[in-house]
Structure formats: C-alpha cells, structure tokens
N, C-alpha and C positions, 0 to 999 in steps of 0.2 A: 504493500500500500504506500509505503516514502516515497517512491516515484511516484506513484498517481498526483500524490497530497503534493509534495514539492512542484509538479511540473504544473499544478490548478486543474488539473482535470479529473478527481477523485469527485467519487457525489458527494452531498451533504449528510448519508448515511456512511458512505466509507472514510470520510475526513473524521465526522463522531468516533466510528470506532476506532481508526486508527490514534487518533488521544486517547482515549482509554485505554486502550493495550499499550500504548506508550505510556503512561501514566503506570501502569501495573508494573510495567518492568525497571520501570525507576524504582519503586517503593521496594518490589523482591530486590533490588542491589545496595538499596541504601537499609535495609534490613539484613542482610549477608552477614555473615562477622566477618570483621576484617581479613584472618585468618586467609579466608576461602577466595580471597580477592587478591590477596599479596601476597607475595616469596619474600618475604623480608629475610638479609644473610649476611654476613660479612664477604667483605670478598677482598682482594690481595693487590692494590694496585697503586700505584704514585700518583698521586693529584699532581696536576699540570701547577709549575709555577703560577704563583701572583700578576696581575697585574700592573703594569707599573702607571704611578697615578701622576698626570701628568698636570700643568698649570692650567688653568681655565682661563679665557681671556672672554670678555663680553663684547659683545658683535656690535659695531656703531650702527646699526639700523633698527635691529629689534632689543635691541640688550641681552638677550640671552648668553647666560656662560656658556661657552664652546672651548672644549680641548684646541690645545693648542697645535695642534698638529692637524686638525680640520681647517682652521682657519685660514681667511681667504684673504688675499690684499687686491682691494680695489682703487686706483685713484687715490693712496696714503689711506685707506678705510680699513680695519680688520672687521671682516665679514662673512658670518657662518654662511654655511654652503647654500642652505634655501635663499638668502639674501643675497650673497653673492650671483646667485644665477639669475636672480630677478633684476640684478646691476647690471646682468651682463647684457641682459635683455632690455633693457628699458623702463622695467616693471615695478621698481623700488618703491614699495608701499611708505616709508618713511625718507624723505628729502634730506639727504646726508650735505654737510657743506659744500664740502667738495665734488658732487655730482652734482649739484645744481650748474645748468648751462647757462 
C-alpha cells in the first residue's frame, strides 16, 4: 500500500488502513525490548583522531562564524561560501563597502 498512499492514488479506504497498520507496527517496535532490536557489544577498534578546531572568522555580509579555511576573499571582504557566490554573482543580499559600484 506505501506506493499506492505515496504516489496519491491509494482510495480513501486503503490510505485508512494503511495508517492503521502503520500505526500498529510503530506501537509492536516501540513496545519491543530493546534487547530484541539491538546487538549492543564491545568491539576492538581505534577511533579516528580528533579534529583539529580551527579559528572562526565572521563573514562581512551575513556575520556568520565560518572556519577559516572556508572563507572566501572578495574585493578585501572575508566571505563565507553562500555569500561569496552570491558576490560573485551579483546577488549580495547585504551591500558590503567595498562592492558597492
């Protein structure tokens, strides 16, 4: 019936039941012991190093913090990537100094 109901061509008798029976099957899972649902284990392996946390700098257009290593330079601007593209484009929702023509 999820293809019928998803694709809108299910009746309004097979849309009903199929909530219902979806409806049931949530209740028998969230009813489950956990047990029966999970392999909980130890298992043997080396976590991937840390990340390294890098400076934030705030974007002269939106002010958003952006890592420094996304940041964009436009026209002396630092400018996260969405803003950047919209500079690059024409589209700079906020009028930075230095883009103004």
């Amino acid at each position: 019936m999820f293809p019928k109901v998803r694709a809108g061509v299910a009746t309004p008798e097979e849309r009903d039941r199929f909530f219902v029976l979806m409806n049931e099957h949530s209740q028998r899972i969230l009813a489950t012991p956990i047990e029966q649902i999970y392999d909980v284990r130890d298992v043997d392996i080396t976590p991937p190093p840390t990340a390294r946390v890098l400076t934030s700098i705030d974007c002269a257009s939106c002010t958003e913090p952006t890592m420094e290593t996304r940041i964009r330079m436009f026209e002396g601007n630092d400018l996260c990537p969405p803003c950047f593209e919209q500079a690059v484009a024409g589209t700079t929702p906020v009028a930075l100094p230095s883009l103004r023509k």
